[in-house]
DRENVEXMI-725103 format. One record per residue: residue number from 1; residue in one letter; x, y, z of N, C-alpha, C, O in turn. Coordinates in Angstrom, 2 decimals. Atoms other than C-alpha are relative to their C-alpha. Last residue first. Layout:
% DRENVEXMI-725103
(atom NUM; a; (X; Y; Z); (X; Y; Z); (X; Y; Z); (X; Y; Z)),
...
END
This chain:
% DRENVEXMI-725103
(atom 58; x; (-0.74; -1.01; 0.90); (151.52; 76.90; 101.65); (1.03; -0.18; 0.49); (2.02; 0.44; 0.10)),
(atom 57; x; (0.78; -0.72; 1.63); (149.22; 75.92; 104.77); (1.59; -0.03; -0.68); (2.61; -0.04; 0.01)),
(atom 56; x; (-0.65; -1.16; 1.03); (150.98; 74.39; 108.07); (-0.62; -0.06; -1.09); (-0.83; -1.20; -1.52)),
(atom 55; x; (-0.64; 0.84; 0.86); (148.81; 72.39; 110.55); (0.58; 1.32; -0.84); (0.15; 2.47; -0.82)),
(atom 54; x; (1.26; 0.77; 0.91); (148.33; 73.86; 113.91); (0.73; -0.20; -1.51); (1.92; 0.02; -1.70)),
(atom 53; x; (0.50; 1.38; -0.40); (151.06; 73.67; 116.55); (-0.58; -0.13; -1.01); (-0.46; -1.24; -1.53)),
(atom 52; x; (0.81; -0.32; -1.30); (151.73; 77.68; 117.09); (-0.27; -1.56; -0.39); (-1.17; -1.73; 0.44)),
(atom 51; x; (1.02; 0.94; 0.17); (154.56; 77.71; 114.32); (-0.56; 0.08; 1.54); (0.08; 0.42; 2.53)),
(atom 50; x; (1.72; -0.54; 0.54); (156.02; 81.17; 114.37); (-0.48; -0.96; -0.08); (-1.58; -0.67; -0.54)),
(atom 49; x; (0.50; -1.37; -0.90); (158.87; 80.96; 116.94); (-1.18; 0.18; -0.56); (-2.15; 0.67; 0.00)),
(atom 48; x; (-0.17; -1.43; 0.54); (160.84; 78.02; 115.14); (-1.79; 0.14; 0.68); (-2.75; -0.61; 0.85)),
(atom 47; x; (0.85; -0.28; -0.78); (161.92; 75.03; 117.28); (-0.33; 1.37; -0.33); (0.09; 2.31; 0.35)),
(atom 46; x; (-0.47; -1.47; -0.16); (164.99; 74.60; 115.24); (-1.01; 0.75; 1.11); (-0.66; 1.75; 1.73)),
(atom 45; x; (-2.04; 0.27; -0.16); (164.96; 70.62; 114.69); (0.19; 1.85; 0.42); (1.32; 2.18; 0.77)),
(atom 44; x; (0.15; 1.00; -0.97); (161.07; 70.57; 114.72); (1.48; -0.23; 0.52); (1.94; -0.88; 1.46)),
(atom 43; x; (0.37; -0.91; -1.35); (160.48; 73.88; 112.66); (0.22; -0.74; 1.53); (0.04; -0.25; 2.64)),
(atom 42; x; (-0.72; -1.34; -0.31); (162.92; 72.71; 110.05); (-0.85; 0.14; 0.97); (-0.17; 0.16; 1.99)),
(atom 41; x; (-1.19; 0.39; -0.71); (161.27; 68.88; 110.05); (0.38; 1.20; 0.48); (0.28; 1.30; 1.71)),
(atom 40; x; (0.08; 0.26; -1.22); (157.94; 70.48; 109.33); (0.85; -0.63; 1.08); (0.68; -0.71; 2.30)),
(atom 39; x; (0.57; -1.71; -1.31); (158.94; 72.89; 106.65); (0.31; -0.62; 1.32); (1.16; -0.25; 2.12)),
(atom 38; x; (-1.47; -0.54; -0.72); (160.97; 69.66; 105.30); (-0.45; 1.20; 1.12); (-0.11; 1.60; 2.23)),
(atom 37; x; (-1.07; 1.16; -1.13); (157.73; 67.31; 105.21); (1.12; 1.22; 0.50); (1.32; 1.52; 1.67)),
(atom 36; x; (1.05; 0.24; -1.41); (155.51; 70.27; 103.57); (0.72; -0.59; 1.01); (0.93; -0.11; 2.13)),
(atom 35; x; (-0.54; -1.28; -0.88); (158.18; 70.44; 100.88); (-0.61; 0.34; 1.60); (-0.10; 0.73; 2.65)),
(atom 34; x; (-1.44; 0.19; -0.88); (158.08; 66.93; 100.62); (0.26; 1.45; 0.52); (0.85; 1.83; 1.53)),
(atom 33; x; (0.27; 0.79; -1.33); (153.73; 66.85; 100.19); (1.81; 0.43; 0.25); (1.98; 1.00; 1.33)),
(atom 32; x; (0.89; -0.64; -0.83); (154.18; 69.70; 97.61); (0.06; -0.76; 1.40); (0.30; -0.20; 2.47)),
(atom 31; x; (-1.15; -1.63; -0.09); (156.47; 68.22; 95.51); (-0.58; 0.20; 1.27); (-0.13; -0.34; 2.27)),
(atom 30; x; (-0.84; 1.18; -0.64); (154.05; 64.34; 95.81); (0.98; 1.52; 0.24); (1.32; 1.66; 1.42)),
(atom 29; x; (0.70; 0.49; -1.09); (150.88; 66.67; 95.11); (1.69; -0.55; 0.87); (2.00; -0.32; 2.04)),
(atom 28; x; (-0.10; -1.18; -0.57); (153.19; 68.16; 91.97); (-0.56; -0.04; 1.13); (-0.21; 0.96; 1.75)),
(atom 27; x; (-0.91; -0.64; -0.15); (153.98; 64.78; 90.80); (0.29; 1.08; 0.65); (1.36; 1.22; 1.24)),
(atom 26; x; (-0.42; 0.92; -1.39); (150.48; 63.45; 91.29); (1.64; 0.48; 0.08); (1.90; 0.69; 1.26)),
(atom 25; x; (0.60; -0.60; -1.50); (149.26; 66.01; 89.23); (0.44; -0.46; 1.46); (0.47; -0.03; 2.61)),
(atom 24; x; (-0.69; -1.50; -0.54); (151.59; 65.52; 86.60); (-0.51; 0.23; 1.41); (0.04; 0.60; 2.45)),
(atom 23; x; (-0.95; -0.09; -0.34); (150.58; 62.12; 86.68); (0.67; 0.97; 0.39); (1.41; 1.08; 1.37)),
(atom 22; x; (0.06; 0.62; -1.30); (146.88; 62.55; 86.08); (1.64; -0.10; 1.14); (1.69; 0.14; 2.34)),
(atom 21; x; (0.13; -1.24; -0.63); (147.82; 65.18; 83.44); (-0.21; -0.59; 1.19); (0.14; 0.03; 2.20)),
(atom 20; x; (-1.38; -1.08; -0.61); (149.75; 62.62; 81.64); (-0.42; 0.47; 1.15); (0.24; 0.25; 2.17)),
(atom 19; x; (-1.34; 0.96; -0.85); (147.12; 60.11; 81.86); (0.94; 0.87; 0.55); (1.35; 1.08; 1.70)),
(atom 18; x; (0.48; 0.28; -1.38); (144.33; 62.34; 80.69); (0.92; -0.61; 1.16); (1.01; -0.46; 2.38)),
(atom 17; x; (-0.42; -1.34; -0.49); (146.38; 62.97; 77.58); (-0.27; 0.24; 1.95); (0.39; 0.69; 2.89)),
(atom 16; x; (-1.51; 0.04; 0.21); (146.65; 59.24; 76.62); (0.24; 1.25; 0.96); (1.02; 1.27; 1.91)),
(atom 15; x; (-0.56; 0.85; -0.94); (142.79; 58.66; 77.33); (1.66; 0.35; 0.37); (2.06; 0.30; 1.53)),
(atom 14; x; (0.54; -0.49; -1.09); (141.82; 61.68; 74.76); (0.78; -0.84; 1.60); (1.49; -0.26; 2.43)),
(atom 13; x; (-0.83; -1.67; -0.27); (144.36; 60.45; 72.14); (-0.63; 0.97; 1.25); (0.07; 1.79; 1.85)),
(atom 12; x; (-1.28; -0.11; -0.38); (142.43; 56.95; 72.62); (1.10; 1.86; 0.51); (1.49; 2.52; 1.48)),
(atom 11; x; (0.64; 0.84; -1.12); (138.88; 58.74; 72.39); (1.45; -0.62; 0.91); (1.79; -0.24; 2.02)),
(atom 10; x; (0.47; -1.09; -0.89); (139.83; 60.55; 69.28); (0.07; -0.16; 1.63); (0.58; 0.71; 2.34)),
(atom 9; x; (-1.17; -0.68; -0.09); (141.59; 57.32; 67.69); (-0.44; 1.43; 1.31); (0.01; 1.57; 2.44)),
(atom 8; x; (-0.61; 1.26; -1.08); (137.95; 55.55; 68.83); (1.82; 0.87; 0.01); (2.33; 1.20; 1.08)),
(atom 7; x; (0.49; -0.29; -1.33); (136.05; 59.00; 67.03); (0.86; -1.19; 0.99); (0.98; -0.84; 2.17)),
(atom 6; x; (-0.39; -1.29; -0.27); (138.11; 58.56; 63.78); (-0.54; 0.35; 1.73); (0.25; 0.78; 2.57)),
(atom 5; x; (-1.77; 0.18; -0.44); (137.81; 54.66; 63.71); (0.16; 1.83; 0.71); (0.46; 2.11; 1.87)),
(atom 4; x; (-0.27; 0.97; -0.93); (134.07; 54.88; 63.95); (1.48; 0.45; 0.18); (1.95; 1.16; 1.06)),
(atom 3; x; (0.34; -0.78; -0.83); (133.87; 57.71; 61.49); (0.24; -0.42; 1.22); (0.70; 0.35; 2.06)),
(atom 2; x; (-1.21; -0.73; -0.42); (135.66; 55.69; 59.06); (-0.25; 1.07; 1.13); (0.70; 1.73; 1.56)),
(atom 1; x; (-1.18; 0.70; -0.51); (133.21; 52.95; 59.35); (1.13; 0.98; 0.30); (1.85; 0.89; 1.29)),
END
């Protein structure tokens, strides 16, 4: 019985952590996507010299 509980706490505390990291991820996806947005406003309001059309990296 106490092994039960110990592995289901385990299991929870596993689920909990997973969550965060799911979120973080989506936090840093969602960073990533605005900085992406502004690059592509700045090159669209300034008409900058090094974009050739294709999609921006990094």
């Amino acid at each position: 019985m106490l092994e039960i509980q110990y592995v289901s706490e385990k299991l929870e505390q596993f689920r909990q952590e997973e969550g965060r990291n799911v979120s973080r991820r989506g936090a840093l996806l969602r960073q990533l996507g605005e900085r992406t947005f502004r690059r592509w406003s700045q090159i669209n309001r300034t008409g900058d010299e090094d974009h050739d059309g294709r999609a921006i990296s990094g």
